[in-house]
N, C-alpha and C positions, 0 to 999 in steps of 0.2 A: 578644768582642762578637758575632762572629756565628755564634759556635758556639751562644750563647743566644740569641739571634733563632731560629735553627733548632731549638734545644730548643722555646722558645715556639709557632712554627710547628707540630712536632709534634704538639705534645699541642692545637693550636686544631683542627687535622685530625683529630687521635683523634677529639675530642670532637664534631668536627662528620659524622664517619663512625660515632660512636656515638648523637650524635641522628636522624641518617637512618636506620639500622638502625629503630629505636625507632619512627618515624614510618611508615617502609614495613609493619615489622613488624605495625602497627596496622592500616594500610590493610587488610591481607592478611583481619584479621576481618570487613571489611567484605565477603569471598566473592571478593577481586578474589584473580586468579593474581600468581605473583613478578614476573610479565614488565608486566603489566597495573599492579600496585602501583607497581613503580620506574618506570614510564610517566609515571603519570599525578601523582607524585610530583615528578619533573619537568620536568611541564607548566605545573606550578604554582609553581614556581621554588626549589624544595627549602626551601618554609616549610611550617612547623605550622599557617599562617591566611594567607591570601590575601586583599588588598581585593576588594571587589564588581566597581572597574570594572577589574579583570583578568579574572573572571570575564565582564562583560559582553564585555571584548575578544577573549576567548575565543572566543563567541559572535554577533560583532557581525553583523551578515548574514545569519545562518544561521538567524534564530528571528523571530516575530514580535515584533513589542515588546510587545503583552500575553503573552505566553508567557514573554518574556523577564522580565518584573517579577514574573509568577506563581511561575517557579521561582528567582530571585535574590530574594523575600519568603519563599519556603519553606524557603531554605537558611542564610537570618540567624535564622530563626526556629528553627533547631536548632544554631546554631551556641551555643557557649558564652558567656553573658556579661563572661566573662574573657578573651574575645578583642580586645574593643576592638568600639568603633563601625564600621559601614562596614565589617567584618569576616568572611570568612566561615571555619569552622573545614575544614581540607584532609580530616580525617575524615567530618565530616557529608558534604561533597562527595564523596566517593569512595563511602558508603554509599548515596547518593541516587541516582549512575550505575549502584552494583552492585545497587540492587534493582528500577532498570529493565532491566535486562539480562539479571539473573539470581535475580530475587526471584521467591518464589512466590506464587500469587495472593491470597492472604492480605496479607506484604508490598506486593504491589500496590496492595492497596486500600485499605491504609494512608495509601500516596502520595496516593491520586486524593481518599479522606478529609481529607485534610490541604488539598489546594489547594482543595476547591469544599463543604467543608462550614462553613457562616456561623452556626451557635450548634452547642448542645449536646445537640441531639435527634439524633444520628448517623442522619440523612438528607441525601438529596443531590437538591438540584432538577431536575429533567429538563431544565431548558433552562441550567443552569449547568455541565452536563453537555454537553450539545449545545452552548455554545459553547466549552468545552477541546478539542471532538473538530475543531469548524471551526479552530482555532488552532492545531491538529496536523498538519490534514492541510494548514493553508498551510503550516506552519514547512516539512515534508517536501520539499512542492513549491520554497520557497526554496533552499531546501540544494540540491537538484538543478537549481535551475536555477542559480546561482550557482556550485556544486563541475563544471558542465558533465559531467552525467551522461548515459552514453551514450542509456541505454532514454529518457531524459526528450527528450533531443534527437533521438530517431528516431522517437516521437512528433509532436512538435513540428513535426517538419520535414512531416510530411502535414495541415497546419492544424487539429490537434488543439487547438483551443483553448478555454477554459472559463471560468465567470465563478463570483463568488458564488452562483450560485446553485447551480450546480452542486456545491459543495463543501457545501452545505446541505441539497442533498438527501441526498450522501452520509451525513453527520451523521445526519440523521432516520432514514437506513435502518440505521444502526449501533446506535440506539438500539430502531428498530421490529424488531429482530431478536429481543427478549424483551418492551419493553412499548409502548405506544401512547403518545406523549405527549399526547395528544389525552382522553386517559381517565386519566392519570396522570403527578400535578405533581413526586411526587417518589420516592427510592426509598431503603429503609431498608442499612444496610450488608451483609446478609444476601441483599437482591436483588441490590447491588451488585457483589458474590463468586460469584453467579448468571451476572450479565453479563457479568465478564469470563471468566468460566470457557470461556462459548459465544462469546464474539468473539474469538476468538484470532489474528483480523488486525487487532485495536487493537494487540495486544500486540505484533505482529511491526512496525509501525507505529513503534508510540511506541520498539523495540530498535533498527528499523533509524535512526530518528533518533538515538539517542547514538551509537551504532556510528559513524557517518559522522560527527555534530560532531568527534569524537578518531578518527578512520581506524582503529580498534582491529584493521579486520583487516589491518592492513600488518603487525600485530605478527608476530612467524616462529611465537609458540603457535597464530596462527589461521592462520595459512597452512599448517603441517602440519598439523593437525588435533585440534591437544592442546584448544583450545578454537570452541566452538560458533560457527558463522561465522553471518552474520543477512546472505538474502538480498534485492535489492531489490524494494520492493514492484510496479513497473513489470516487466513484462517486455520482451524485447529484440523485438522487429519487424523480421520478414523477410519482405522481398515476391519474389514468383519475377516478377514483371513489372511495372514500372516505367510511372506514365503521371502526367505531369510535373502535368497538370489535374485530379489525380484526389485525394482528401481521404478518411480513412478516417470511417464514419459515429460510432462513438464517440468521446468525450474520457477525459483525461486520469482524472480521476476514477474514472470510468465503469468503466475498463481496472482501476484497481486495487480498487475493489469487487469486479469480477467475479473477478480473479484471485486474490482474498484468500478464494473463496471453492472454488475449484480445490481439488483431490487436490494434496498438496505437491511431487509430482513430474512436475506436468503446469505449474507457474506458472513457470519460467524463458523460453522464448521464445514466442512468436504468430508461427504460418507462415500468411501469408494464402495459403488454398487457391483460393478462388471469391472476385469481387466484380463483382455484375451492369454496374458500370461499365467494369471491364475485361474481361470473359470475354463477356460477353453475358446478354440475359435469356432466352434457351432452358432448359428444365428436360432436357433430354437432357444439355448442356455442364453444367448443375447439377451431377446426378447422378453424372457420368462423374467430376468433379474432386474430389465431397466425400466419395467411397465408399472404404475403407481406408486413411481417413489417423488410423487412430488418435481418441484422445479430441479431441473439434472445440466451438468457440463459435462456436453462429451469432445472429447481430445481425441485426437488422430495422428498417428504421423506413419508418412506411407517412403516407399521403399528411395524415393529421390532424397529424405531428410527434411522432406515439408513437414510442417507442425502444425495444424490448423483444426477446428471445430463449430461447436452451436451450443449456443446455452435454448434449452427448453422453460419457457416459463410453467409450462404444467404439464401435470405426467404423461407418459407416455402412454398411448393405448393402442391395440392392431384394432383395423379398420379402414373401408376403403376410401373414405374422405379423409381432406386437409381440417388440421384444429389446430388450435393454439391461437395466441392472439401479439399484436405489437409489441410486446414485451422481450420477446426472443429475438434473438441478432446471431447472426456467423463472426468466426472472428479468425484469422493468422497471427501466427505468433513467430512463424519462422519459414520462409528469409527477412518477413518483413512483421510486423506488429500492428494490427488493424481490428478496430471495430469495424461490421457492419451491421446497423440499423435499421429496421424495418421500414418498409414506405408503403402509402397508399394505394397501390396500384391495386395490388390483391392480398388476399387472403393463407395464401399458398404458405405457412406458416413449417408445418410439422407433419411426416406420413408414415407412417406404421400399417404394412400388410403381408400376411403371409397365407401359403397354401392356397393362391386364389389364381384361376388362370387367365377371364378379362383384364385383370388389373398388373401392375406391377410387385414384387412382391420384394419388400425391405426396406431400409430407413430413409427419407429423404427429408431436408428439408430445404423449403422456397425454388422459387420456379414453377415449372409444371412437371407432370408426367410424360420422363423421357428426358428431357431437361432442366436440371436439377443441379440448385445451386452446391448441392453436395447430397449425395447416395452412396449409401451402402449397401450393397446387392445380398441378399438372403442366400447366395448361394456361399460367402464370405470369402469370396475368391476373390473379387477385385471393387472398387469404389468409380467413382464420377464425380466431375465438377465441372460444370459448364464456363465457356469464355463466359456469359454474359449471365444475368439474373433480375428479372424485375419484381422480386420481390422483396432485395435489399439492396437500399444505397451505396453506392460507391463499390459496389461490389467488383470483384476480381476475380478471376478463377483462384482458386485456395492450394491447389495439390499440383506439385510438378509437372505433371500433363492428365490430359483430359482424363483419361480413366488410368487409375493408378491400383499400386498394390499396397495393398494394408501392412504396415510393418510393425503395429503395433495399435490396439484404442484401449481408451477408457471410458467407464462414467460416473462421474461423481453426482452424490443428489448435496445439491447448495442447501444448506439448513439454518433456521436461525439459533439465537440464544437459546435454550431450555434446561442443560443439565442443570445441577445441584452438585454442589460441594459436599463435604461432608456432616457442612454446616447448616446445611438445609439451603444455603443461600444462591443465585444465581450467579454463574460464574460468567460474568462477561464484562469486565473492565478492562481497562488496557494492563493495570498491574495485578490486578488477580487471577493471575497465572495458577491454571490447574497444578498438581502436582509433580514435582521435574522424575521424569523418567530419567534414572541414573547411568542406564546403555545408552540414553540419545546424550545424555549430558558428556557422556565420557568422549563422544566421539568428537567433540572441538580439542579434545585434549590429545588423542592419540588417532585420528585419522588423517593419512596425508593432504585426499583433497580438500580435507577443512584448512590444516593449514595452508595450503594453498591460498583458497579464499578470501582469508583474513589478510596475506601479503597484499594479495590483489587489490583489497578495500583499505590498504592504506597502511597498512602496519607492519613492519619487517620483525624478523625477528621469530622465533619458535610459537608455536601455538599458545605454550601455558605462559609465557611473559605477556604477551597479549590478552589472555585473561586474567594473570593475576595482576597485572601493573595499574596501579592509584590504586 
């Protein structure tokens, strides 16, 4: 009797290690690795179809709820109808993950065709558009404030705080980076393939969101290197001096626009070099701290509430010629959200001079001498930004009127990967988070405008139910 129970036994295991086989084996089409297949095979509880509200428990916290119903309606909608009601097929789901992660942009915009195109004229509305990109970049924000992400809470912890509006502007600038929505309602799949092709911090965006919903880089393919690791869009924040009353002038947003828009190898940490609140407002203590630190963002925001800046692709140095090369761009961030990109026309890149009485003496860059697509005068009394600039694209004047008064600057030097862990090992994965500072950690728990935040991004309800709920 129980030598046939264990016969029975047997072959119920063959059979159930030869439908797994079969199931992984499938996954594997979908572009996932062996390790990534059997993962997420079972994550899903070693079925061929999984209900919805395992999927949504999957998920529960970590997405918007319009996000959440966007892609649990896109994943019933390929599932088989031979799965059953309520149903979702573990293939179509694994196909869904693999071609955010690792689909090409063709693939891509399949996906984004599928969620925000409403008939059959294969166009996509500009503002249906513009609000996946706002439901994106809260989900991100959730996930990181929730999974207690380091860069997110070192942030945080300097009163980095933001509202709707600000993830709006973002949105608009994501899209005003090929069309105007102002001038165009909607955009055919061919512009579509355009867009994502030039926004390739949607896509590092929307990787590093599945990457973190399944922690895919704990897996040891991503931790040696066999597969592509997806870094966080925040960078990490390092101050060389400490001032307890002091607040950095940009938010959260703001930081991963700018940085999404970085050389890949300068978007891991922000080493704040200068901030007029801690160092002083002397343009001698300027210069002395912002000259050979390598590729620098300097941030401005002057007494109208303008927010705007220039990334330096190489350091700074006094001298009476222009340097630097196509690499560095000006950018606003507030009223409005904008790259701009260097163009042919000239050279006029970067100016740094002082104590010198031919020339002009103080920070400029692009334009010419005298006009200047942004200056800051050595005497550190007041700045400039010309109507016009031919040395960057689409350029705008930056600062509430022409010459304006400094209400505040910074400069960060953009750094790449280097530290070491404890473990001797390089800390730059999306899940290997440096060590949680327990003052930054505490302040989602007991500061009001964290709470705030988290209402904002979708979640009612006290700070600590929000973090401790699932």
């Amino acid at each position: 009797m129980f030598q046939n129970m264990g016969g029975e036994e047997s072959k119920f295991c063959a059979s159930k290690n030869n439908t797994s086989k079969k199931c992984v084996s499938k996954l594997l089409r979908c572009g996932l690795c062996k390790e990534e297949a059997d993962y997420i095979y079972r994550l899903l509880g070693e079925q061929k179809s999984v209900l919805k509200d395992v999927i949504k428990a999957l998920w529960h916290n970590l997405l918007t709820p319009e996000l959440m119903n966007l892609y649990n309606t896109y994943l019933a909608n390929k599932t088989d109808s031979k799965c059953g009601e309520n149903t979702i097929d573990v293939f179509a789901f694994s196909l869904f993950l693999s071609n955010f992660i690792k689909g090409t942009v063709e693939e891509r915009v399949n996906m984004y065709s599928s969620f925000l195109q409403k008939n059959d004229d294969d166009i996509i509305f500009t503002s249906d558009l513009k609000q996946y990109l706002i439901e994106l970049m809260k989900s991100v924000l959730l996930l990181m404030s929730v999974k207690e992400v380091n860069q997110y809470l070192q942030w945080l912890k300097k009163g980095n705080y933001f509202d709707d509006n600000d993830i709006q502007r973002w949105a608009a600038a994501t899209i005003l980076n090929v069309y105007d929505p102002s001038d165009i309602n909607s955009i055919t799949r061919d512009q579509m393939t355009s867009w994502l092709t030039l926004n390739t911090d949607v896509t590092l965006l929307q990787c590093y969101l599945f990457y973190s919903l399944y922690d895919l880089d704990k897996l040891e393919s991503h931790k040696n290197g066999e597969q592509k690791s997806i870094h966080c869009p925040l960078p990490y924040l390092e101050l060389n001096a400490e001032k307890d009353d002091w607040n950095v002038i940009i938010n959260i947003p703001s930081v991963i626009f700018i940085n999404g828009h970085l050389p890949t190898d300068n978007r891991y940490r922000w080493r704040l070099v200068y901030s007029a609140d801690i160092n002083g407002e002397g343009f001698t203590t300027f210069r002395s701290l912002i000259c050979n630190k390598g590729p620098t963002v300097l941030v401005i925001k002057d007494r109208l509430d303008h927010i705007f800046g220039g990334y330096a692709s190489t350091s700074w140095h006094v001298g009476p010629k222009f340097f630097g090369d196509q690499r560095c761009f000006l950018f606003s961030l507030k009223p409005i959200m904008k790259i701009y990109p260097t163009l042919p026309h000239n050279d006029h890149f970067l100016y740094l001079n002082a104590n010198q009485k031919a020339l002009p003496n103080g920070l400029g860059m692009g334009g010419q001498l005298g006009y200047w697509g942004l200056w800051i005068d050595a005497s550190f009394e007041f700045g400039s930004c010309s109507p016009s600039c031919s040395t960057f694209a689409g350029y705008k004047m930056l600062s509430g009127s022409p010459e304006f008064s400094i209400a505040g600057i910074e400069v960060w030097s953009a750094e790449g990967a280097y530290n070491l862990d404890e473990n001797g090992s390089t800390v730059d994965s999306v899940t290997d988070y440096v060590k949680k500072d327990p003052e930054a950690a505490s302040i989602l728990h007991k500061d009001p405008g964290a709470r705030a935040l988290m209402d904002m991004l979708g979640k009612s309800g006290s700070g600590r139910d929000f973090l401790n709920h699932g």
